[in-house]
Backbone as CSV, one residue per row, in Angstrom:
resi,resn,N_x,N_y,N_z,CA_x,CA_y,CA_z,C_x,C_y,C_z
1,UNK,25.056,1.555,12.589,23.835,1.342,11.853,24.104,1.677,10.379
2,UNK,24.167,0.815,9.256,24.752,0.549,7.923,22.595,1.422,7.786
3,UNK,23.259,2.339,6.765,21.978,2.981,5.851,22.340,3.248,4.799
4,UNK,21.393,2.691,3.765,21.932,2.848,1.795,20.645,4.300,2.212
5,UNK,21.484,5.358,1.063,20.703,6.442,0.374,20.491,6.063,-1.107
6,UNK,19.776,5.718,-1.443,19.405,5.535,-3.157,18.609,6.121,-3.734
7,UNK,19.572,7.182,-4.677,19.097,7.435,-5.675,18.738,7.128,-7.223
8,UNK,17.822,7.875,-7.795,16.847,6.962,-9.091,17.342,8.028,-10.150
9,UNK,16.705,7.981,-11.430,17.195,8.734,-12.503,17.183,10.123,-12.572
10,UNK,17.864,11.205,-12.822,18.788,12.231,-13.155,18.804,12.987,-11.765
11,UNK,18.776,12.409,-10.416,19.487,12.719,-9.514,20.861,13.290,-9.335
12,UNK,21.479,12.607,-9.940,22.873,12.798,-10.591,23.164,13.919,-11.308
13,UNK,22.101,14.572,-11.871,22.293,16.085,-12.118,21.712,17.388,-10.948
14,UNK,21.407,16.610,-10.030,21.228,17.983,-9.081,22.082,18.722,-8.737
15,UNK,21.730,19.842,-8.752,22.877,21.216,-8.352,22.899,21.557,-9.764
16,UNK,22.697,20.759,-10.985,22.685,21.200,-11.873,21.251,21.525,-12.896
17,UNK,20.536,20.691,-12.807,19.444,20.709,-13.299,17.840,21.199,-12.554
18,UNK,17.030,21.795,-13.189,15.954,22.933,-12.866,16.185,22.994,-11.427
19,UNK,17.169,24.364,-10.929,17.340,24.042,-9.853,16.445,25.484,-9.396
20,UNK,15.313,25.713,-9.734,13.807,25.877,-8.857,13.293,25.312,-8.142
21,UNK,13.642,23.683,-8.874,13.272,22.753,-8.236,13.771,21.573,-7.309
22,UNK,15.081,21.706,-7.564,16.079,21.026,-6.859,17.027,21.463,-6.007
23,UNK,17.098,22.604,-6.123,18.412,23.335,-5.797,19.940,23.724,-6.455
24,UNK,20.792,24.355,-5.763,21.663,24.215,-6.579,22.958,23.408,-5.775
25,UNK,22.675,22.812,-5.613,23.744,21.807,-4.735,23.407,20.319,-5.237
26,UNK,24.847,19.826,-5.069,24.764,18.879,-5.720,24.582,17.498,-4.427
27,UNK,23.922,16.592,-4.983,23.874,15.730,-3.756,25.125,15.213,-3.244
28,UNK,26.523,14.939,-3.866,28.001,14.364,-3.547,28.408,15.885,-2.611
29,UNK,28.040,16.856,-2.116,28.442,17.736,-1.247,27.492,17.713,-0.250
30,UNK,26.047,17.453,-0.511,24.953,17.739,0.533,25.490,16.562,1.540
31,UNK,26.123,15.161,0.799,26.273,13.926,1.237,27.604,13.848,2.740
32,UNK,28.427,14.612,2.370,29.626,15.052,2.886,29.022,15.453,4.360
33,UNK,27.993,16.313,4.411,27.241,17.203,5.357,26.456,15.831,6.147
34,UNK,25.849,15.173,5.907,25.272,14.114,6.420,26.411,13.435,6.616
35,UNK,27.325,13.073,6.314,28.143,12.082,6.963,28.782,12.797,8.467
36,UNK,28.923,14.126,8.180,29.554,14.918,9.669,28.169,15.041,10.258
37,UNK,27.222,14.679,10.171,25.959,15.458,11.220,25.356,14.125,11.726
38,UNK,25.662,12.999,11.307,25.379,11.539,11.589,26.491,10.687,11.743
39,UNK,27.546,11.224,12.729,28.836,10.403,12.768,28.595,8.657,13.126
40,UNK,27.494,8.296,14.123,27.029,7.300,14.543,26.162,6.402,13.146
41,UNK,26.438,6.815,12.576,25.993,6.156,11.171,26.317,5.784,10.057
42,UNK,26.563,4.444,9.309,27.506,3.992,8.894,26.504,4.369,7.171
43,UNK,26.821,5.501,6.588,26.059,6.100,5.600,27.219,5.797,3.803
44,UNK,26.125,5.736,3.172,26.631,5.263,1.836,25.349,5.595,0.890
45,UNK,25.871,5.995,-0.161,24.980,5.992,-1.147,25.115,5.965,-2.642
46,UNK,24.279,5.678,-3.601,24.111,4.967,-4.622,23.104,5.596,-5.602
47,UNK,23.779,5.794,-6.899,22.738,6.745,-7.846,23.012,5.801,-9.215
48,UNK,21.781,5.688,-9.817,21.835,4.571,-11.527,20.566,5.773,-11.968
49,UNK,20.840,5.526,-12.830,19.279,6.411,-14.031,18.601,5.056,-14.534
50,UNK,19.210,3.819,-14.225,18.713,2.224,-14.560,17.866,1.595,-13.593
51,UNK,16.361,1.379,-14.264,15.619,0.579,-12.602,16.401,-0.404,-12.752
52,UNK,16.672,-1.671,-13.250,17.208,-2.635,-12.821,18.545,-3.135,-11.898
53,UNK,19.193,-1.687,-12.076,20.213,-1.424,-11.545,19.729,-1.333,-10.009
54,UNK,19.006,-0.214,-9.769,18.319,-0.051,-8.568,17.438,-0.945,-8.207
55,UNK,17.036,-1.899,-8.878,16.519,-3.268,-7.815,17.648,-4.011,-7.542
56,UNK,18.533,-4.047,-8.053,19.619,-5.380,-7.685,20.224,-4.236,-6.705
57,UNK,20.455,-3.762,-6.157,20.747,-2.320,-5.117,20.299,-2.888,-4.034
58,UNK,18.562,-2.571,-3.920,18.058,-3.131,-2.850,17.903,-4.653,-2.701
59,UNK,17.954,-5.626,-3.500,18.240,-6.506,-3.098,19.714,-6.840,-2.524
60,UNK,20.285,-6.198,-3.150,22.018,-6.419,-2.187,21.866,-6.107,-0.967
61,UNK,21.237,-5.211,-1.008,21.548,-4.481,0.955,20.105,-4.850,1.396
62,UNK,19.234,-5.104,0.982,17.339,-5.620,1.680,17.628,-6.592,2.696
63,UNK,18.805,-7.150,2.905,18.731,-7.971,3.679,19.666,-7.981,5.239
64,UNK,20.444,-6.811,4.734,21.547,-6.634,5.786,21.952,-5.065,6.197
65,UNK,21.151,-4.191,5.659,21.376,-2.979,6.381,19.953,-2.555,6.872
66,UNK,20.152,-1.746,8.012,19.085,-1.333,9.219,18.132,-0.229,8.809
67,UNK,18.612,0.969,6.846,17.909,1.303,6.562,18.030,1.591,5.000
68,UNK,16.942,1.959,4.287,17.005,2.505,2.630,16.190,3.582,3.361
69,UNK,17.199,4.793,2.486,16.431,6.082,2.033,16.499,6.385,0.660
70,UNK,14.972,6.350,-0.253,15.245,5.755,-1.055,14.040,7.221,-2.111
71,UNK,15.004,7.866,-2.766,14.750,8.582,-3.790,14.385,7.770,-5.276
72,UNK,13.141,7.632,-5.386,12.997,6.581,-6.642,13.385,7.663,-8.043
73,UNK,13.153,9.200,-7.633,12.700,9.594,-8.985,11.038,9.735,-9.796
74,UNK,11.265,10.017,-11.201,10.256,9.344,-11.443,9.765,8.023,-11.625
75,UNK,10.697,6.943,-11.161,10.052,5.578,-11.291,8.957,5.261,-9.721
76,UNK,9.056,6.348,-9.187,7.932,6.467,-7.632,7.038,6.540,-8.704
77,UNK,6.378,6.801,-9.605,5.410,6.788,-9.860,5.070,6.168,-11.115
78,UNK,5.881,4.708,-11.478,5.698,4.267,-12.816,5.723,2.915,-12.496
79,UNK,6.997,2.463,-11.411,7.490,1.539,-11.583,6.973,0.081,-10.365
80,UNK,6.182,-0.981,-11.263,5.678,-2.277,-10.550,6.906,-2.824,-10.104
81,UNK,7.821,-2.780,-10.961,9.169,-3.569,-10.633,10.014,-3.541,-9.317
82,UNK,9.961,-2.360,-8.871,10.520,-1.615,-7.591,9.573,-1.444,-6.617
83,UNK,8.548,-1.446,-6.727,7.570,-1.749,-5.872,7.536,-3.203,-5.417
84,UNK,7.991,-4.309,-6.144,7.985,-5.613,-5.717,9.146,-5.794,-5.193
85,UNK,10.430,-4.747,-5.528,11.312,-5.485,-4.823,11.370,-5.133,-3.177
86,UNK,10.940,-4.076,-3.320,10.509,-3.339,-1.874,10.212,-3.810,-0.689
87,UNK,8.878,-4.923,-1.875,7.894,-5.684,-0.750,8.825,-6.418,-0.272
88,UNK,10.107,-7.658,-1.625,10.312,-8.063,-1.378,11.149,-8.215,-0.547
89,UNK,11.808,-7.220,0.226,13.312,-7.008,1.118,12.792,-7.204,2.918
90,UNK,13.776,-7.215,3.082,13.145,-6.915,5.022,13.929,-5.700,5.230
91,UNK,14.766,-4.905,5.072,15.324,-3.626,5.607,14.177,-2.603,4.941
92,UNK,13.483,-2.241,6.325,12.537,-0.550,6.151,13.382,0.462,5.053
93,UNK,12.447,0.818,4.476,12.610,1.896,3.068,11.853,3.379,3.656
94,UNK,12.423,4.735,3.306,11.905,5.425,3.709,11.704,6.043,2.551
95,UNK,10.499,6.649,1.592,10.478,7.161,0.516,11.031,8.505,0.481
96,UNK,11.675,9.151,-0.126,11.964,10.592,-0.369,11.473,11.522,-1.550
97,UNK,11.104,12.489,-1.424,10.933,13.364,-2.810,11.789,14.971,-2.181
98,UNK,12.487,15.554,-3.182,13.220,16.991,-2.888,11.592,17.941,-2.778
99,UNK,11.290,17.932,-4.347,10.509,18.934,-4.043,9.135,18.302,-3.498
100,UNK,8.659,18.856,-3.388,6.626,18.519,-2.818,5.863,18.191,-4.304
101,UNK,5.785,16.785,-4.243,4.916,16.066,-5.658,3.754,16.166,-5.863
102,UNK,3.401,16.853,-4.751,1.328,17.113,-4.465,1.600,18.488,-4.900
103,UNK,2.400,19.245,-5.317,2.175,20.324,-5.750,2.740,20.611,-7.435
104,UNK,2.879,19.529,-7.869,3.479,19.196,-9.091,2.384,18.941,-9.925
105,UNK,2.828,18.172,-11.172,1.577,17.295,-12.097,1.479,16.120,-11.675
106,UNK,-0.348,16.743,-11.770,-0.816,15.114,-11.193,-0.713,13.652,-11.178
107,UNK,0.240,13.223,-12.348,0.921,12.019,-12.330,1.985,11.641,-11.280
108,UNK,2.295,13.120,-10.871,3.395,12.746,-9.551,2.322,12.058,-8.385
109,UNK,1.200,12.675,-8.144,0.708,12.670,-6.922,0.398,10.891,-6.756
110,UNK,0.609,10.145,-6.956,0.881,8.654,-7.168,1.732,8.323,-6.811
111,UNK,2.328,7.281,-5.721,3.542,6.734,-5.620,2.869,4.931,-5.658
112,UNK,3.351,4.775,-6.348,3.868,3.226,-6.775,4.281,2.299,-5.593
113,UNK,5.689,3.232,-5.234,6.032,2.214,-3.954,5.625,2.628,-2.519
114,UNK,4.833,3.688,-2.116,4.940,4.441,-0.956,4.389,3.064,0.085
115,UNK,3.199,2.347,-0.908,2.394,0.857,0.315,3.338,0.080,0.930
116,UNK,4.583,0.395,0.494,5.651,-0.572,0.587,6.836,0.306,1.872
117,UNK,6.329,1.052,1.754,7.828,1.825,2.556,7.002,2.144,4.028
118,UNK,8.336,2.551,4.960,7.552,2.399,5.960,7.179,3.831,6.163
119,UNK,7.721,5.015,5.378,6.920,6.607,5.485,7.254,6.969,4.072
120,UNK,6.988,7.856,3.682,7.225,9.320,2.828,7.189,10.677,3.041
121,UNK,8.636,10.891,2.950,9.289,12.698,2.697,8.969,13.035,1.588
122,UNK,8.205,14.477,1.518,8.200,15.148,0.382,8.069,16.748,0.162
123,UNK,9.281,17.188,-0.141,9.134,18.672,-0.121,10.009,19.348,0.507
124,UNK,10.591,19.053,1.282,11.667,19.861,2.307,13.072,20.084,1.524
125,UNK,13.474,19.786,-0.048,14.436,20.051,-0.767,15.027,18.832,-0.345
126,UNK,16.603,19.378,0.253,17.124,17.996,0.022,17.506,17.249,1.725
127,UNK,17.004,18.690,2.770,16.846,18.143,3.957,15.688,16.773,4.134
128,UNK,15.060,16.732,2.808,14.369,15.349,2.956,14.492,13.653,3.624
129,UNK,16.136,14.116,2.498,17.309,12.835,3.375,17.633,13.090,4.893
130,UNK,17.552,14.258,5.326,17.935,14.447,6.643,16.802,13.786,7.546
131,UNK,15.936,14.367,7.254,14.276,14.004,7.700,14.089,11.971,8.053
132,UNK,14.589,11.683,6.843,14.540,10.307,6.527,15.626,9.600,7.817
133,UNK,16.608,10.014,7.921,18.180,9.834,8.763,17.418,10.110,9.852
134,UNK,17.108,11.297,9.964,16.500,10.819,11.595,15.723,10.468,11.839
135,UNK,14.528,9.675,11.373,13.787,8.756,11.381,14.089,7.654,12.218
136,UNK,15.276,6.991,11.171,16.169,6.135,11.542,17.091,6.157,12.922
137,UNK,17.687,7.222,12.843,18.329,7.629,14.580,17.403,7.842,15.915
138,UNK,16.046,8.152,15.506,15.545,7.886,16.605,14.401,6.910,17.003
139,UNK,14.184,6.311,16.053,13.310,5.022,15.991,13.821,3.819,16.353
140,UNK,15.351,3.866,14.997,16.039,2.562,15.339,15.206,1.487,15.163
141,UNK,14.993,0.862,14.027,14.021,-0.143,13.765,14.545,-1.590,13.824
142,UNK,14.238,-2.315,15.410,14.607,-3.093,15.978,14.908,-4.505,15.262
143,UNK,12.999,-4.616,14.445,13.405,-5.274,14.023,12.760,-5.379,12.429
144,UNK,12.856,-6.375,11.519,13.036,-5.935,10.578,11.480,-6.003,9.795
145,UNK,11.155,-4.749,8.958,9.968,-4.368,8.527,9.091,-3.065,9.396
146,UNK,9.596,-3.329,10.521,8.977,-2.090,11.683,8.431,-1.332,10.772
147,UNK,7.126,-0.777,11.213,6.331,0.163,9.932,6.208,-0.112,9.123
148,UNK,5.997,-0.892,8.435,5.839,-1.479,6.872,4.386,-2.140,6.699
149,UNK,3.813,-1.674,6.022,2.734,-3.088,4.997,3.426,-4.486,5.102
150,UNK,4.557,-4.744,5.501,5.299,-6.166,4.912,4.861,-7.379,5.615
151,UNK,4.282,-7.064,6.271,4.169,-8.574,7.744,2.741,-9.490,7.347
């Protein structure tokens, strides 16, 4: 089972940046840990600080892998662009957030793409992705859109 993890802008500094809020681990080690705890899973992942980058992402794989776990960042709460490409894919999206956005500023408490995905993680740090992974391992979404607004 092929699953993209995608990450959105300054992801790429976790482990390093306000790590009150992130932690101090970086996601290229947390990633290592998910690949041994999900051997049955053909796992990969992908970080741009560029939306456009990250729509041509999910359109590469929207059509041929079984899942997106998909850390927008702050473009979860800005971005029309990624919200359409969302709609536009057939591989289920699972939204992620590290920390809890309902306990943040209220501009977080908005997600953009959440109508589009088939759940949202938020808060569990970075076991979020884990949360998301097994979603996927025990649902197994047969076929394509399962849970989604998309149909």
């Amino acid at each position: 089972m092929k699953i993209l993890i995608l990450n959105g802008p300054n992801l790429n500094l976790l482990g390093r940046r306000e790590k009150s809020i992130y932690g101090s681990r970086s996601f290229e080690d947390y990633f290592e840990e998910l690949e041994k705890d999900f051997p049955d899973m053909e796992l990969s992942h992908f970080q741009s600080n560029t939306e456009g980058i990250l729509i041509d992402k999910l359109h590469e794989v929207g059509f041929s892998y079984k899942g997106i776990v998909l850390n927008a960042g702050a473009y979860t709460h800005t971005s029309v662009a990624m919200s359409d490409a969302i709609k536009a894919i057939d591989t289920p999206v699972v939204e992620v957030h590290i920390s809890n956005v309902y306990a943040r500023e209220a501009f977080r408490h908005k997600s953009m793409l959440a109508a589009y995905c088939t759940g949202s993680i938020s808060g569990f740090g970075l076991d979020s992705y884990r949360l998301a992974l097994e979603y996927f391992m025990r649902f197994k979404p047969k076929q394509i859109g399962f849970g989604t607004q998309k149909a």
